[in-house]
N, C-alpha and C positions, 0 to 999 in steps of 0.2 A: 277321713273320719266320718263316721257315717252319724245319727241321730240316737240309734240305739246306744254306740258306744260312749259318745257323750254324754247322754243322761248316765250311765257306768259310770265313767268319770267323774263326774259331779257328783254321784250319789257316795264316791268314797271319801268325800271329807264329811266327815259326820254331825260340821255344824249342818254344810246343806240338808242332810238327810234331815236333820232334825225339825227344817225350818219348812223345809218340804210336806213334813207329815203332820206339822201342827197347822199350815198355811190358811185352813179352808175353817178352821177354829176362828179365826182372828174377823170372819164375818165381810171382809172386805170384796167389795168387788172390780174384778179386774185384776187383781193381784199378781205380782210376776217376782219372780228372785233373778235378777238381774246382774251383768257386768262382771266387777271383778271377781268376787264370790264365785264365779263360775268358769271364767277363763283360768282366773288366777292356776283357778284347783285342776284344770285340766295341765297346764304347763307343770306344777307341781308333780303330776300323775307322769308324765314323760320324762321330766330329770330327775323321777325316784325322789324327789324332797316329801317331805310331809304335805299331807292333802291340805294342813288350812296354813303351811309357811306361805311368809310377807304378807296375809291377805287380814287387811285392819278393817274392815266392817263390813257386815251383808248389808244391802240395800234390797229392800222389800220397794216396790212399785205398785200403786194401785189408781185407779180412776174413779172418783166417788162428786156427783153433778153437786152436792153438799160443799161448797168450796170455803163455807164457812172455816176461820183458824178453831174453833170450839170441835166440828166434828175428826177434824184431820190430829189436833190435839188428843181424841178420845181415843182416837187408833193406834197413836205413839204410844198413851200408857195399856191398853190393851197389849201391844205389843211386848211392852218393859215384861208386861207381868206373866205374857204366856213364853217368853225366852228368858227368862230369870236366869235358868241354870247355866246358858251357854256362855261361854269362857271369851267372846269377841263383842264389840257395839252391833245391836240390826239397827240399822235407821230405815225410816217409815215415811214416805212422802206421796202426797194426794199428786197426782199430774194432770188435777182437773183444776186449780190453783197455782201452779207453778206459773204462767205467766202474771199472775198479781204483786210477784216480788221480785224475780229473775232482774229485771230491769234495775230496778235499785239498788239490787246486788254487783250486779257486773256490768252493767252499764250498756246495753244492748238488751233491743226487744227483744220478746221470746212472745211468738202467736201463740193463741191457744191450742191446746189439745183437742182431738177428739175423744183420744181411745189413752190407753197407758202403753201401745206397744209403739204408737208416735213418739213418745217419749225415746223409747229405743233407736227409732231411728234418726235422735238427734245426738245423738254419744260422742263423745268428742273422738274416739278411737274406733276402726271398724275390728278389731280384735274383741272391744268391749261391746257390741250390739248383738247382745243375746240375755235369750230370759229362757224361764219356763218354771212352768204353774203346774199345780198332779191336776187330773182329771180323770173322772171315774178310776178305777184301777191302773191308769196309766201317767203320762206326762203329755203336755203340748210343748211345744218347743218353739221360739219364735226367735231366728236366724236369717235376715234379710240376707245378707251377707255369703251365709253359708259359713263353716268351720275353717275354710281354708289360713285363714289370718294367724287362726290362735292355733294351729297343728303346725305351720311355720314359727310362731313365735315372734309376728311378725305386727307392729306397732305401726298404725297408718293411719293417718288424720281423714277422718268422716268431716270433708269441706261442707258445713252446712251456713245458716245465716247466722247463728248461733256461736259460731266457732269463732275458740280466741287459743290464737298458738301461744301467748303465755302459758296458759294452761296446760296443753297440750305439753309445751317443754319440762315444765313441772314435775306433771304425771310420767311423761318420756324417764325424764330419769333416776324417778324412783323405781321405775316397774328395771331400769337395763341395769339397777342398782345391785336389786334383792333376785333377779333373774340374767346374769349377764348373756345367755344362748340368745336372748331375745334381740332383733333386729329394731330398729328406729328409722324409720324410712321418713325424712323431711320432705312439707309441702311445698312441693312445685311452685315456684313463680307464677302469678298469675301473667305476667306479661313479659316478655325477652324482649325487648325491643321497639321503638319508636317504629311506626311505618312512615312516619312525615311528619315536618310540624307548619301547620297554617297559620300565615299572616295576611293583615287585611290591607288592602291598596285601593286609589283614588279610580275613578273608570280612565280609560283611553289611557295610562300610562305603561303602557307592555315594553315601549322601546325607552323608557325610562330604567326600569325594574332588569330586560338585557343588560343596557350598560353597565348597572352596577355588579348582579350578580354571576353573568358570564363575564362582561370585559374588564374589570376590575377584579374582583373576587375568584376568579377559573372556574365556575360551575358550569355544566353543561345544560342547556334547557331539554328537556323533556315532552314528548307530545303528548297534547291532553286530547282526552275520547272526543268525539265529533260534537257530543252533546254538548257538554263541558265550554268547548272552545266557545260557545257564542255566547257565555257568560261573559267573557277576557278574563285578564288574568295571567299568570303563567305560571309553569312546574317550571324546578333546576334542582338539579341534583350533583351530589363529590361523591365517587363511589357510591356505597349505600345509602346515604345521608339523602331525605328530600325534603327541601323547602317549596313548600306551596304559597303562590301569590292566588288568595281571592277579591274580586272584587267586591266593595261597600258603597252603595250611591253616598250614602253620611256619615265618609270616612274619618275618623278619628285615629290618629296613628298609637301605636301602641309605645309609650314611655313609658312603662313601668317593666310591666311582664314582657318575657325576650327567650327567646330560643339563645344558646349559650354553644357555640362549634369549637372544637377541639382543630386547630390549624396544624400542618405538617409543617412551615414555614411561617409561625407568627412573624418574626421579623420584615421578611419579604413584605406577606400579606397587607403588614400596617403601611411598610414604604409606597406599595401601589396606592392603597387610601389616599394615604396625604397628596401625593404626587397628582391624584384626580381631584382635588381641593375637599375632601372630606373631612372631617372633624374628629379626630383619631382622640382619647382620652385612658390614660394609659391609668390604670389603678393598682396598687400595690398590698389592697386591704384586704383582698379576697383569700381564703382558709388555703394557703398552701401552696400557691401559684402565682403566677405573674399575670395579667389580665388585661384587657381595654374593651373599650365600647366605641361602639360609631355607631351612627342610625342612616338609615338605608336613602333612597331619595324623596321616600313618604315620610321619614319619621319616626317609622318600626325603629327601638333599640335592638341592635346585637348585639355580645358579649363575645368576646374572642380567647381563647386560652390555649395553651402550646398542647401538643399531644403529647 
């Protein structure tokens, strides 16, 4: 989809037209017609529906350094009164103020603005990051993004600091509600996977820390970088699984917080414990599972659980 065809698009639901040609009346600066108003109406335009079906209010965007609520107030009923006739809500928001409440609202900061097209590029959807404002005879168009999202049909979360995938799921299912073509792409896990988890240990205990976690436990030790090694300490790892020993001159062993291993042979595993005079404590209370703890020859708790 190109720029031209889009303002097309747009200009066939006839509240845009409307909001479009009254926009530069309303006195605001920075002004933008923004998001769904504008996607919505494009998706409409490709599955033939009506230019303004599903789409429940314009949002008018503007940046006004007046962040007082009296002047951003005076723009709302300027607004009321210059759309009176149109059939949908416009709502009217200053984006030189939105961080003064955002936080009280939903519970995460929101930095300040510069500009109102910042604003755009905080949008919970990259489908939804798009505006555009008439200038002189024409349109500006403001599409970080590019069209490709909303010519797909395609609903994908703009990861910003801002973002709350409540929302996100929300909005996700009204829009695959009233437009079912449209795709919902969910956000990526930020993280698949532990790479290692460290525990802390007394200096000079390495051939302590072997016996338990190779000759007891079956872990195989691991070579640590050249650097590394004249710290002490040692790596072990079970297949993918690494546990890191580091050292702490004013070791304090970890009794509370514990790495928790999923065993292929709990049974076994506990037998070898006790059998090396270890303190095996079997607990039954854990959500779902059978469980025990032993702590290491420092004092680090384990937590052990069948696979």
């Amino acid at each position: 989809m190109t720029e031209t065809e889009f303002v097309a698009a747009v200009r066939s639901n006839a509240n845009n037209e409307a909001i479009l040609t009254r926009l530069p009346a309303l006195g605001l600066p920075d002004a933008w017609l923004v998001a769904s108003a504008l996607f919505q109406t494009v998706w409409n335009v490709m599955t033939k529906r009506d230019p303004s079906h599903g789409i429940k209010d314009y949002d008018i965007i503007y940046f006004d350094v007046d962040t007082s609520w009296d002047a951003e107030d005076g723009a709302i009923e300027r607004a009321r009164a210059l759309f009176a006739n149109l059939p949908a809500p416009i709502d009217v928001r200053n984006q030189a103020r939105v961080h003064l409440w955002y936080e009280e609202k939903f519970g995460v900061p929101y930095p300040p603005l510069t500009r109102a097209t910042d604003a755009i590029d905080r949008f919970l959807s990259r489908n939804a990051q798009v505006g555009i404002r008439p200038s002189g005879s024409g349109y500006v168009v403001y599409a970080p993004h590019g069209f490709d999202d909303i010519v797909e049909m395609r609903v994908r979360p703009n990861r910003t600091p801002n973002f709350r995938q409540d929302l996100f799921a929300r909005k996700s299912r009204r829009l695959k509600s009233l437009w079912p073509e449209s795709t919902i792409v969910k956000m990526a896990a930020p993280f698949i996977a532990f790479d290692h988890v460290q525990l802390a240990m007394p200096p000079d205990r390495e051939g302590d820390a072997r016996a338990f976690y190779v000759s007891v436990c079956g872990m195989t030790e691991l070579p640590k970088p050249a650097e590394l090694t004249k710290r002490g300490g040692a790596w072990f790892a079970s297949g993918e699984l690494q546990l890191h020993l580091g050292v702490e001159p004013d070791f304090r062993p970890s009794a509370k917080a514990h790495p928790a291993l999923r065993c292929a042979d709990l049974d076994g595993l506990l037998g070898r414990l006790r059998t090396a005079g270890y303190d095996v404590r079997e607990d039954a209370s854990g959500p779902g599972s059978r469980r025990a703890f032993v702590n290491d020859p420092f004092g680090n708790r384990i937590e052990l659980i069948p696979a």
